[in-house]
C-alpha angles and dihedrals in degrees: 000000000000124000082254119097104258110204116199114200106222096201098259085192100055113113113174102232087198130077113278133196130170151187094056094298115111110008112255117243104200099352103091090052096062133094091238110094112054125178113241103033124122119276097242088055081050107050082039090057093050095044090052089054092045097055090045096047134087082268094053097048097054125133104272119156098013095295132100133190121239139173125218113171101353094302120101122218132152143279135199119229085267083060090241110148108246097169118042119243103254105113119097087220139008137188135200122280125250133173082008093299128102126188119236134190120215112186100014116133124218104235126208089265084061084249127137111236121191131346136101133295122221137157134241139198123246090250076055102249117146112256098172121025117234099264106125145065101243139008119189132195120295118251118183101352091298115089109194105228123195114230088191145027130279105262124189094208113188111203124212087270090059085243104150114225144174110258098174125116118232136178131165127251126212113214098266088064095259122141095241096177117030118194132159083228123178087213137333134199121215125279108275119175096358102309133056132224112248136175112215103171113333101321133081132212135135142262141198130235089281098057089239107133109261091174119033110235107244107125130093086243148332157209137226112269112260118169089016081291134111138197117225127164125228136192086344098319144096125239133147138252138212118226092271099056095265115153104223101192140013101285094251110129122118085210139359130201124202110267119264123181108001088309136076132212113248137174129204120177108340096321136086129222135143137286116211110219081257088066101245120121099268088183112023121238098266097126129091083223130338138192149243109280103254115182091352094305128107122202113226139183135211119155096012087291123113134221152146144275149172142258088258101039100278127147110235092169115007116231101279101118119100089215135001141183131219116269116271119181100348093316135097123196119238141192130201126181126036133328094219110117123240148206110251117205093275092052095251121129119271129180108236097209118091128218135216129155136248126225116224087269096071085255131140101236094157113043109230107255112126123093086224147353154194134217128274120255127154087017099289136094133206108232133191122222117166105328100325139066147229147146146274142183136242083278100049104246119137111246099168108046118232107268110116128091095221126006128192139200122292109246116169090006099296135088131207111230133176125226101188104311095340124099119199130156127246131198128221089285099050095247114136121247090173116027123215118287124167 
């Protein structure tokens, strides 16, 4: 690295049109294989990134609202739960809707990698109407009226000193489309709890929907408020905040979660425990990693194996498990055997590991069996067996049989599948509403 200021260009435009999991939980399909995640980059670059490839995946373009997103020709529009189209086909991309608006691309090309390159984001009404021309790079969900928009694209700069930094450009959109809080602003995060972590120079703090400071910035960097707490780093490490600045505890932690639950991640040293909202270590840092508390369980890891505990530090399922998710409607997904990948009879690439899933108890209610899986919602899971999917209940049976090439969550009582190259929507009984178009 030369004296001189290096800027690398991160691909602000790139949006993953595959299914994509990550942290060792459902096994990726594309996403591995795409320029998106690097190691090194800021954490805000990073969440950024995987929230760009969530909104653009399978998991992003789901019904909510009573609209989903379809493609006929190459164009997306929108379709009711009847699958009756409501908003023509004539976008190049198009995400879900929430808070009433959707984001749309206009210009933007599908590369080899399946990825949308260029182009300008907008956003739309649910009757369909434009409510934000396509001007910017990138548009994300709304939270609390206010969408941040980026003006320019995400930079990694590295100064002379090889300290890597944001260079982008945000500001935050009303629903109208006006720009309701200005900057400039080196990078923002979306409103949580009523204000939203922003960097302005070198210093974050925090504002409220007016863009009037709420926080003064004065910390290294930050995280959105969960819990009515809020994670900022000082001085090189991480503490927490209350809604009105206070530092609740001496900054010391090596790394620090949003709270979930009533508990945060945190990470002193090279292991992993829990925070209470007081700031003391509710669960010591015993673990190799651990995760956010969902339904009252925590995954945790020690000797690459996964497993489960409590709200006190309890082991519900001791690490034994080669992957987990976090626990969804009383279930958690599994996986037992090896990660390596291996060849089916057909020749194709199969994961060798299987995965079940474990009740709140620690104990196997669905034997693992499947190649991959999904969570459950609406009672029902997407599940993996040979190439194809399908999906099962809370019992395990299988209630849709296995027949699609990807499969995606139920929302609003329908799910988008693939069959080859064609997307359609189902309903709980299997029965398209929207039959596959390219």
């Amino acid at each position: 690295m030369t004296r001189n200021s290096a800027v690398l260009l991160l691909g602000v435009s790139l949006l993953v049109l595959s299914c994509s999991r990550s942290d060792e939980g459902q096994p990726t399909q594309d996403a591995q294989q795409l320029p998106l995640i690097q190691e090194g980059l800021p954490e805000h670059i990073r969440n950024w990134e995987t929230r760009v490839i969530v909104l653009a995946s399978g998991r992003g373009s789901r019904f909510s609202e009573g609209r989903g997103p379809v493609s006929v020709a190459g164009k997306w529009g929108y379709i009711d739960r009847s699958g009756s189209t409501v908003i023509q086909p004539q976008f190049d991309w198009a995400c879900a809707f929430r808070e009433g608006r959707a984001a749309i691309n206009v210009g933007g090309k599908r590369n080899p990698l399946g990825l949308i390159r260029g182009g300008k984001w907008g956003c739309i009404a649910s009757d369909g109407s434009v409510v934000v021309e396509p001007k910017f790079t990138w548009i994300d969900l709304y939270s609390e009226g206010l969408a941040r928009v980026q003006r320019t694209g995400v930079r990694l700069l590295v100064t002379e000193g090889e300290r890597p930094e944001l260079g982008s450009q945000w500001c935050f959109i009303d629903k109208s489309g006006r720009t309701v809080i200005e900057g400039p602003l080196k990078w923002a995060e979306s409103f949580s709890e009523g204000v939203a972590a922003v960097c302005f120079k070198e210093k974050w703090g925090y504002i409220d929907h007016t863009g009037k400071i709420a926080i003064a910035p004065r910390f290294d960097d930050a995280g959105g408020f969960h819990d009515d707490r809020a994670r900022v780093k000082i001085d090189g490490s991480w503490t927490y905040i209350d809604k009105t600045g206070k530092v609740l505890s001496e900054p010391r932690l090596d790394g620090a979660g949003d709270f979930s639950e009533g508990f945060a991640c945190v990470k002193l040293g090279i292991k992993w425990g829990f925070l209470d909202k007081d700031g003391n270590l509710a669960i010591q840092p015993t673990f190799d990693r651990v995760r956010d508390f969902s339904e009252g369980r925590a995954r945790v890891r020690l000797a690459r194996k996964w497993g489960f505990i409590d709200t006190i530090g309890n082991t519900v399922s001791p690490p034994s498990f080669t992957s987990a998710f976090d626990f969804s409607a009383g279930l958690a997904a599994v996986a037992t055997g090896t990660k390596r990948l291996r060849l089916d009879e057909a020749g194709k690439a199969a994961g060798a590991a299987k995965w079940g899933y474990l009740d709140k108890s620690g104990k196997l209610v669905i034997a693992p069996q499947f190649e991959a899986v999904g969570d459950f919602h609406e009672g029902l899971a997407a599940v993996k067996t040979g190439q194809n999917w399908g999906y099962i209940d809370t019992s395990g049976k299988m209630v849709i049989p296995v027949r699609f090439d990807e499969a995606f969550d139920f929302s609003d009582g329908l799910a988008r599948v693939s069959v080859g190259d064609k997307t359609g929507y189902i309903d709980k009984s299997g029965k398209y509403v929207w039959e596959p178009t390219k």
